[in-house]
N, C-alpha and C positions, 0 to 999 in steps of 0.2 A: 495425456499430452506430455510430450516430453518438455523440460523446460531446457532449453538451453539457446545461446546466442542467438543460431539461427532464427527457433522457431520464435523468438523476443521481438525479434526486425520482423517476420513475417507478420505475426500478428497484431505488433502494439506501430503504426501508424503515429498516432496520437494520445497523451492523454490518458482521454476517455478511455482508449482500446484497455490502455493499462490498468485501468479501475475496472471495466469488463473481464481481463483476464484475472485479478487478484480477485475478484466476485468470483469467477470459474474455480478458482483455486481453494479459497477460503470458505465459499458456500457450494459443494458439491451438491448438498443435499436441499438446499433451498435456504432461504435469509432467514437468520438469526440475531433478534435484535443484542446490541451488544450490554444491553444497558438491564432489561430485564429476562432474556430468554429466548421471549415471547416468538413461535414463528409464521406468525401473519406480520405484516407489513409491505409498505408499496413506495413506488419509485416516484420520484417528485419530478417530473418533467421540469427541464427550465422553460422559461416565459419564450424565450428567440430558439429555442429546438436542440441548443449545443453546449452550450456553457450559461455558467451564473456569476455574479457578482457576488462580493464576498468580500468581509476584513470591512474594515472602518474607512481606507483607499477606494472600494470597491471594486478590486482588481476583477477581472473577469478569470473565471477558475472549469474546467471540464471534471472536477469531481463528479462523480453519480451519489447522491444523497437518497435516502430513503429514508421510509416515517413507520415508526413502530404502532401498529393500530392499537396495542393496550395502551403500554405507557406515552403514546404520543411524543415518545424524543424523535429525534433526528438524528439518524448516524448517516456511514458512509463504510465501504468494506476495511479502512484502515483505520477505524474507532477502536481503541483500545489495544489498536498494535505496536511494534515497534517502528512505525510508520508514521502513527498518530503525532501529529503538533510540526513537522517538518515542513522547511519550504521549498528542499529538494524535490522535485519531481519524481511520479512514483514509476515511472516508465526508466530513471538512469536507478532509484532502489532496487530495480528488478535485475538489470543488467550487474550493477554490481554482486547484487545477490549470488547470482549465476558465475559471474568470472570469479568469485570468493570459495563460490564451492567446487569449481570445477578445473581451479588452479593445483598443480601438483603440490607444488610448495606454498600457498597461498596466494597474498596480493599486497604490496603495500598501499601506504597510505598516499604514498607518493607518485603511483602509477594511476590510481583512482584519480588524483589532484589529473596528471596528465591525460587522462583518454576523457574523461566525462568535463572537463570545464568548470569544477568546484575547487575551490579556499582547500590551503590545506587541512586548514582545524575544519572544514564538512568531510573532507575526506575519511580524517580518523575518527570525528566522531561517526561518520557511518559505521565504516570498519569495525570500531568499539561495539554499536548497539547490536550489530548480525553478531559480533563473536559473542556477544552477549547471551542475544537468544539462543544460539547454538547449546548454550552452555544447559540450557533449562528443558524440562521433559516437553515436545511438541506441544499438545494439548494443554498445557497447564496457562500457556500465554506468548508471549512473541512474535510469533510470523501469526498465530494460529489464532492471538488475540484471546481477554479474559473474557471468553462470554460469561457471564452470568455475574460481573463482578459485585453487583450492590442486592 
């Protein structure tokens, strides 16, 4: 699949789409838990079919969570990424992603503030953490995430 704008609006809808395509992306080969390896594990349906509650608020969240059948943790496709702990949305990380690598001269922080609707310190710190990952071997962790960290 090609990543780029378009095919971002075609596919990510919602959300959840977005957690669906970063699962397509991240788990080509099937789920891997991020905590021990492990590659059995299974998807935690929410209780009302779409979304969960979540946080100490209870806000309602379309993460897709999954349960590692060894070590019984609980991840989700952005555990252990550069993704991980954000309250950004992972459907505009994508889009930025995209306009970041696909800019000739880049992107500032200040054009991320204007087309996506985030502060400017989210802005740069996005900006920050992608040029971050950029910086480090695929595989070793960032977008690609440390599987096997502990």
């Amino acid at each position: 699949m090609k990543l780029n704008l378009t095919e971002i609006r075609k596919h990510v809808d919602t959300e959840a789409d977005a957690y669906a395509l970063m699962e397509k992306l991240r788990w080509a080969d099937g789920v891997v838990c991020p905590h021990c390896g492990n590659h059995k594990a299974y998807f935690l349906n929410p209780k009302n079919g779409n979304s969960r509650a979540t946080g100490p608020k209870k806000t309602m969240s379309q993460r897709r969570v999954w349960k590692c059948a060894s070590c019984r943790k609980q991840f989700s496709v952005i555990t252990g990424t550069i993704f991980h702990g954000t309250k950004v949305s992972l459907s505009i990380w994508l889009m930025v992603m995209v306009q970041m690598c696909s800019a000739k001269n880049g992107i500032s922080a200040r054009e991320v503030e204007r087309m996506h609707g985030v502060t400017p310190e989210t802005a740069w710190f996005m900006l920050h953490r992608l040029r971050e990952a950029m910086k480090r071997d695929p595989l070793a962790g960032g977008i690609a995430g440390n599987d096997h960290r502990r």
